[in-house]
N, C-alpha and C positions, 0 to 999 in steps of 0.2 A: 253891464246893462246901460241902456241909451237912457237919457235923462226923463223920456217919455214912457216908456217902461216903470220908472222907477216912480214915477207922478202918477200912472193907473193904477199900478199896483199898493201903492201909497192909499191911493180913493179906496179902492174896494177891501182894502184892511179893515179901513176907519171904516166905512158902512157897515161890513157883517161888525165888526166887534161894537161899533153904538147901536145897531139894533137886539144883537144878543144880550147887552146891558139892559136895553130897552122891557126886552121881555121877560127878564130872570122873575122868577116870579118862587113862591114857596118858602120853604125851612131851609136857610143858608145863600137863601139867594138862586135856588139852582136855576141854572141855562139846560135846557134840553139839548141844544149843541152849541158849540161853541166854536163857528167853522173861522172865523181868524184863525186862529192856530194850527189849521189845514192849508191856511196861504202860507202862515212861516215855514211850515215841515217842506212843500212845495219849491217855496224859494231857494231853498238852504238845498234841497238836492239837485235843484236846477243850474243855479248859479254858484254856490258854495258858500261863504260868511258873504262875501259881496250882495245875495241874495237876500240879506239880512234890515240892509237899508231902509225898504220901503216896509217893514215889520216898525222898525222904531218910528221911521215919518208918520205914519198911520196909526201906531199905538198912542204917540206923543198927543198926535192931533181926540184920538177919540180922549185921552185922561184932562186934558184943557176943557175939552167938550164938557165932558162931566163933572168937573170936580172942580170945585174955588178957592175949597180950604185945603189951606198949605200942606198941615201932615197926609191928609188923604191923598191931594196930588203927588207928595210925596211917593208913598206907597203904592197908589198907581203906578206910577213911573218904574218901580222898583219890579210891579207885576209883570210889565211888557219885558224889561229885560229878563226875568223868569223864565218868559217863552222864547226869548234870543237865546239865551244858555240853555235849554234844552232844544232849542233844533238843532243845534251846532252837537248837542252830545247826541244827537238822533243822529247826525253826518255821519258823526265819528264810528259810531254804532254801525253803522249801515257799511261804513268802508272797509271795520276791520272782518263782517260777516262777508265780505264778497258784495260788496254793492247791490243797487238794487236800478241797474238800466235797463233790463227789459221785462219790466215786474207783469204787465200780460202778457208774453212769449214764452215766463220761463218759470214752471211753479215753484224751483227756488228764491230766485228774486224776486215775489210775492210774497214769497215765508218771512226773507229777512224782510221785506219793507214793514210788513206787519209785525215784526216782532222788532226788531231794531229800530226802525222808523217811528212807527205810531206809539208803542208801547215806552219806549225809551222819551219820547218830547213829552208826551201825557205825561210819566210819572215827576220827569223832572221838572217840569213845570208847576205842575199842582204842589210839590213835597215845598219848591223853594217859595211860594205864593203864598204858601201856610203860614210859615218859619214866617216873611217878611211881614201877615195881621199880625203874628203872636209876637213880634217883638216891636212892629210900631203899635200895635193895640189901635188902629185909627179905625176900625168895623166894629162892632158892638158884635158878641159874641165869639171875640176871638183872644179875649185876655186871659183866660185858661189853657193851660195846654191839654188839661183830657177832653178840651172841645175840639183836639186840632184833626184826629183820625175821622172821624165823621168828614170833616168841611173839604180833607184830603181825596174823601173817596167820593163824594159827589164833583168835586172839580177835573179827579181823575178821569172817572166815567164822560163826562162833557168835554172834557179833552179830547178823550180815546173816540168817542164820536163823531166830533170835528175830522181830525185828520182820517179815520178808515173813510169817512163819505167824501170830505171836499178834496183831499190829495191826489186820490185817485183819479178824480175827474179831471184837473186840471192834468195832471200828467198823463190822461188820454187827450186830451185836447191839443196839447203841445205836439203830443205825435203827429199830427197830420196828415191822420190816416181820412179816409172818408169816411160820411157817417155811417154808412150802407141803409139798407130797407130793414127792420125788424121785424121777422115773421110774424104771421099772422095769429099765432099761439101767444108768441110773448106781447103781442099785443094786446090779444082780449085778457089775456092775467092781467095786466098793468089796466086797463082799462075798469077789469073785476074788483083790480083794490082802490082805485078813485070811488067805485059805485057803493062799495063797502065802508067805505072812508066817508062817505058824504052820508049814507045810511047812519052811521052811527055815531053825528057829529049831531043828524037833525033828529033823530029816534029818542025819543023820552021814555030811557026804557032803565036797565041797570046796564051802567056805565062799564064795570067790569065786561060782563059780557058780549057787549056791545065792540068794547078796544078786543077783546081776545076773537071775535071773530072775525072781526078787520084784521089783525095782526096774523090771523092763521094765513089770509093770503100771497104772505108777504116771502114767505120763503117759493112756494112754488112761482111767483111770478122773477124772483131772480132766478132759478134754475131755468126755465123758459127761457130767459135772456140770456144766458151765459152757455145755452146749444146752440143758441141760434144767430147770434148780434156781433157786432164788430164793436171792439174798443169805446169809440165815441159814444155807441148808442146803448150798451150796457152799462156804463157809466151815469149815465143820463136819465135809464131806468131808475136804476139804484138808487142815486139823489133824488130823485123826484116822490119814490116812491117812500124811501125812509123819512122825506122832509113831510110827504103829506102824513105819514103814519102818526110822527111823534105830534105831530101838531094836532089832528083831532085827540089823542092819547093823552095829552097835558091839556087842552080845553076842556075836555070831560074830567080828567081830574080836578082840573082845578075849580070846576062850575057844581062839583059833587058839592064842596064846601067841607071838606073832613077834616082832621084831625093831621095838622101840621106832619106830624111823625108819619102815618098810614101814607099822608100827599106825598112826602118824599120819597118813602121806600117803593112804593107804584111806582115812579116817573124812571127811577134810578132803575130797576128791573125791567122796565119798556126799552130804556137807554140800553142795557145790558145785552139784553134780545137782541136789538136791532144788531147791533154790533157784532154780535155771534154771528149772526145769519147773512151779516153782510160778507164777513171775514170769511166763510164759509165758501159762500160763492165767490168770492176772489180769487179765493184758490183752486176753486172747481174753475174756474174760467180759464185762471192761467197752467191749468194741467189740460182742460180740452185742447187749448191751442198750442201747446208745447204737441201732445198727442198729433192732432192734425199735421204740425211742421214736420214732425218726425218719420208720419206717413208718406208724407211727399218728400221725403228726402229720403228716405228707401225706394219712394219709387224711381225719383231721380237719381241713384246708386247702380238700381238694379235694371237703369238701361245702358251704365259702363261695366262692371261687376259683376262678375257670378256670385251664387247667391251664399258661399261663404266669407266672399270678401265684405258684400254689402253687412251680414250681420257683424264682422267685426266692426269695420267702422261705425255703425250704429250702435254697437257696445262701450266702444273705447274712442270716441269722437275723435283723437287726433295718432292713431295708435303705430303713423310711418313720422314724428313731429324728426325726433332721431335717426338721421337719414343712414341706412349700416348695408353691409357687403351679402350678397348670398347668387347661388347660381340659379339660374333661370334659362329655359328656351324662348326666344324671340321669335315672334311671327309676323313678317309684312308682307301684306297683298297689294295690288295696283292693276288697276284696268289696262291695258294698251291700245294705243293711240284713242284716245278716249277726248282728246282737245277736237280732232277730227272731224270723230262721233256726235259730239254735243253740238259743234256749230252745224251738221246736219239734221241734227233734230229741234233743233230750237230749245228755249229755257223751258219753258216748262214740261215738255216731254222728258229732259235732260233730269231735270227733278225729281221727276218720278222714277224713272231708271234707276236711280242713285238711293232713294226711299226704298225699293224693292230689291235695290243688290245688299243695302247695307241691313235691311233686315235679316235677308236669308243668312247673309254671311257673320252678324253678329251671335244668330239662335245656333249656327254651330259651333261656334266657338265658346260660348255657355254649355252647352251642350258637352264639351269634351273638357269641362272647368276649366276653363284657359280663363284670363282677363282683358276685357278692353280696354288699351292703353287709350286710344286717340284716333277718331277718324282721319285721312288724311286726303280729304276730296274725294277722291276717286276710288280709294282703298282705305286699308286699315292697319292699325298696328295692335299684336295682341300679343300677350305676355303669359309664359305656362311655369307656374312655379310660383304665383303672385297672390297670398301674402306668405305662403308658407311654400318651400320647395320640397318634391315630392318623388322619391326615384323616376317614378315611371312621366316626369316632364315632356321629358324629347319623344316617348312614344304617342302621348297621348296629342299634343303638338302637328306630327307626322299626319296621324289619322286627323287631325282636323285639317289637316291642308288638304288631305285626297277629298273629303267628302266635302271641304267647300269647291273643288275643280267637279265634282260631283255632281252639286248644284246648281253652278254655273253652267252646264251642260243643258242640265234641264231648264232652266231660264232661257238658254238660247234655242230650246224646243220650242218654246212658247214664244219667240220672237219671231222665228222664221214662219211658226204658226199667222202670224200677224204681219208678214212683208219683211220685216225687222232687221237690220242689220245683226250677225250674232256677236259678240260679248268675247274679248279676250282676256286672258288673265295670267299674270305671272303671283308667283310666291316664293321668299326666301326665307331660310330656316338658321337661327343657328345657337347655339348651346353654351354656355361661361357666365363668368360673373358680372354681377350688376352692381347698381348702389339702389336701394329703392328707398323712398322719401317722400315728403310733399312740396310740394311748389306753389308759388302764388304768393297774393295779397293776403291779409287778415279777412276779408269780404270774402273772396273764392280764393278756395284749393285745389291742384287735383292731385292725386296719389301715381306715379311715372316714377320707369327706368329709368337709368342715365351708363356712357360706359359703350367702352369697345363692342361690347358683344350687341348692341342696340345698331353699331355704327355699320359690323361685320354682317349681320343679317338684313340691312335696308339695300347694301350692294350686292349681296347676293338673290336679292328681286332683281334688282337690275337686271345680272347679270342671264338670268331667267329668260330674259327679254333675246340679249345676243347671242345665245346658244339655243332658241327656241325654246325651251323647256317648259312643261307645266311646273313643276315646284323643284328649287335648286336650295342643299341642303348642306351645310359643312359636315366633315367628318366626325367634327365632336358629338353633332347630334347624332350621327348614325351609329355612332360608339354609346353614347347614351341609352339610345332605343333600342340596341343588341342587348345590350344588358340586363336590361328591363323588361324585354320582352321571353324569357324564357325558352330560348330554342323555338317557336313561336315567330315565324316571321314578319304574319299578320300585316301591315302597314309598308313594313319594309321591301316588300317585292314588287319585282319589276324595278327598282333603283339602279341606274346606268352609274360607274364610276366616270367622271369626266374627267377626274386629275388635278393637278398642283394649278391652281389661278391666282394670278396678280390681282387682286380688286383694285377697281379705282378709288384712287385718294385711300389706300391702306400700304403700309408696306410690307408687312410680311406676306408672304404666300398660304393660301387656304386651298387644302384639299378638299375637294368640290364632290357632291355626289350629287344625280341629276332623276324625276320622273320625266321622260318624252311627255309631250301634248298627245290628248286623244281627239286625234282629226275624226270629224264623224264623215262614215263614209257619202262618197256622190255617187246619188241613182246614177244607172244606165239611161243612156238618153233613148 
């Protein structure tokens, strides 16, 4: 952290924790929240112990603030490090559960930040804070030890409050995301618990009922915010809306005038509340946006993917990480002379052609559960046997290469319909082993062949091209799809034998089997 950092964040320790001092008010001193300790939990997951600095510059600064006499400052002093050794066992917490870095994106790092994070700095804090009145004795009330469980669970509570409101915020902050617009529902709820709030601050009515009807608002207007809001601005909800809650909630309690016992146990139970129903919707928020991510990452699946591939990956999020061997049929297509083509039709015609060749040609190859490897400009590469290999591979392959030359047929009805130059198309086929896996960065993956047989059917497009042919196919697949197809020629007719080919850049020889092109006939003039 830059020295500037460490002197803001230094300031705004020492403000919240001398106004939280400021206002303790009641039986033990209670704080309604105690959001210092929402800066340390923040820093410590931010930064690490180095985040810890501006917790001790700022704690030091508010115990000077307050205190003159020696043993108290002592004990102060002794307090701040309390909340330094419990962020640092919040870390520890946090690290050995699976961390907590994308705690709105992922409703498990929400669970542990709530349970690791807030619960672990709260208790260790308040348990060692106790221990240090009970053995310097410098607070009045704290020289008995069966006074220490009471003083525990009010300091725990204003802890646990602290960090579920202020850490979250600052760690939506940090993000960077924008704030977005807050719909217009989670507005008028947020707007309904200020009117409710201010009703029952200035209402001379019974103060119970008065907070319990204000406080019923408070769960529906975070649910509001957490269908509808971005990071920033649900956050911002939340704080505002728990800060105005507890705050008319402890004014009326405390302006009741009641019986020290009854004033704590209220406030502690408001605290309690609040915290429930904030944790509540934290985790409702970061399950909606886990949900939404995971929508669109099916949907972004299921335009590479048929739609068994997309639900494994969506099951087993990394389920090729173990790259291993199995057979597969290869499919590549390619337009010809297509460089040609597009400098006579310009870019954006060119665009659209290529939008409407790769659509047709993608929904067939779904269509016959093949998988999309990779567009490749002009064409494509698609994989039959991908995630699982399946006897009938090479047959089902076969029939998607006739009905994409099928479709292509009819695309060039509708061009010629329209002036249009028609649309050629070569395709090679061919059948062996792969390695399948994924590739990429930590950021993007994609799941890809690799391997001779990927190498042997991109030259057999090629060669599609010098022998005229509409689809050119090695003999393994046609051995393949003899087999699988049951005496049942189906796909397989009409397949010309062309014989033994050198491919380029291979050296073994591959025996070649060929569909002719279907020239459509010319009218009589």
């Amino acid at each position: 952290m830059s020295i500037a950092r460490v002197l803001a964040w230094s300031l705004a320790y020492f403000v919240l924790a001398y106004y939280a001092q400021m206002f303790a008010g009641g039986a033990d001193g209670i704080v309604p929240v105690w959001p210092a300790i929402g800066i340390a939990l923040f820093l410590v997951l931010r930064h690490g112990p180095a985040g810890l600095l501006p917790v001790a510059i700022g704690g030091a600064a508010t115990v000077a603030n307050a205190y003159a006499e020696p043993l108290r400052l002592a004990a102060e002093l002794l307090l701040v490090g309390a909340t330094i050794v419990g962020a640092l066992a919040a870390r520890h917490a946090c690290r050995l559960a699976g961390g907590a870095d994308d705690m709105f994106g992922r409703t498990r790092d929400m669970v542990v930040f709530l349970i690791a994070g807030c619960l672990v700095i709260s208790a260790v804090a308040a348990l060692i804070g106790v221990l240090v009145l009970y053995l310097t004795g410098a607070f009045p009330g704290t020289e008995r030890l069966v006074d220490l469980p009471p003083r525990f669970m009010t300091w725990f509570i204003s802890d646990l409050a602290g960090t579920v409101l202020v850490t979250p915020l600052l760690m939506a902050w940090n993000g960077r995301e924008e704030f977005g617009r807050p719909s217009l529902v989670s507005l008028a709820c947020w707007l309904a618990l200020i009117v409710a709030a201010v009703a029952a601050w200035l209402v001379d009515f019974t103060p119970d009922v008065e907070n319990a009807a204000m406080l019923l608002l408070f769960g529906p207007t975070l649910a509001a915010a957490a269908l509808t809001t971005k990071p920033r601005a649900f956050t911002a909800i939340v704080l505002s809306g728990a800060f105005i809650a507890v705050t008319v909630v402890a004014d009326n309690i405390y302006a009741a005038q009641q019986g020290l016992r009854r004033e704590t146990v209220a406030l502690l139970l408001v605290q309690l509340y609040l915290v429930s129903i904030v944790e509540t919707h934290l985790v409702l928020y970061a399950a909606i946006t886990e949900s939404r991510r995971s929508i669109a990452e099916r949907v972004n699946l299921s335009k590479h993917f048929s739609p068994n591939m997309v639900d494994l990956i969506a099951r087993l999020g990394r389920p090729f990480e173990k790259p291993h061997r199995q057979p597969a049929t290869v499919l590549f297509c390619d337009l010809r002379n297509f460089t040609l083509l597009s400098e006579a039709e310009g870019p954006e015609a060119t665009i659209a052609l290529l939008r409407d060749f790769h659509a047709s040609m993608t929904d067939i190859v779904f269509r016959h559960e093949g998988t999309l490897d990779r567009y490749l400009g002009d064409g494509l590469m698609a994989v039959f046997g991908m995630p699982e290999p399946s006897p009938d591979d090479a047959l089902r392959a076969i029939a998607c290469a006739r009905e994409m030359q099928e479709a292509l047929a009819g695309i060039n009805e509708r061009r010629r319909a329209r002036g249009e130059a028609p649309l050629d198309m070569g395709i090679g086929l061919h059948t062996g082993e792969v390695m399948l896996g994924d590739i990429g960065s930590e950021t993007t993956r994609s799941v890809t062949v690799i391997g001779d047989t990927v190498n042997v059917a991109s030259r057999l497009q090629s060669l599609s091209k010098e022998i005229d042919a509409a689809i050119v196919l090695s003999t393994e697949t046609r051995a393949a799809a003899l087999k699988a197809c049951d005496g049942d020629a189906g796909p397989l007719s009409g397949l010309v034998h062309v014989g033994i080919m050198t491919l380029r850049g291979h050296s073994r020889p591959t025996d070649t089997w060929s569909l002719p092109r279907l020239r459509p006939a010319v009218p009589a003039a």
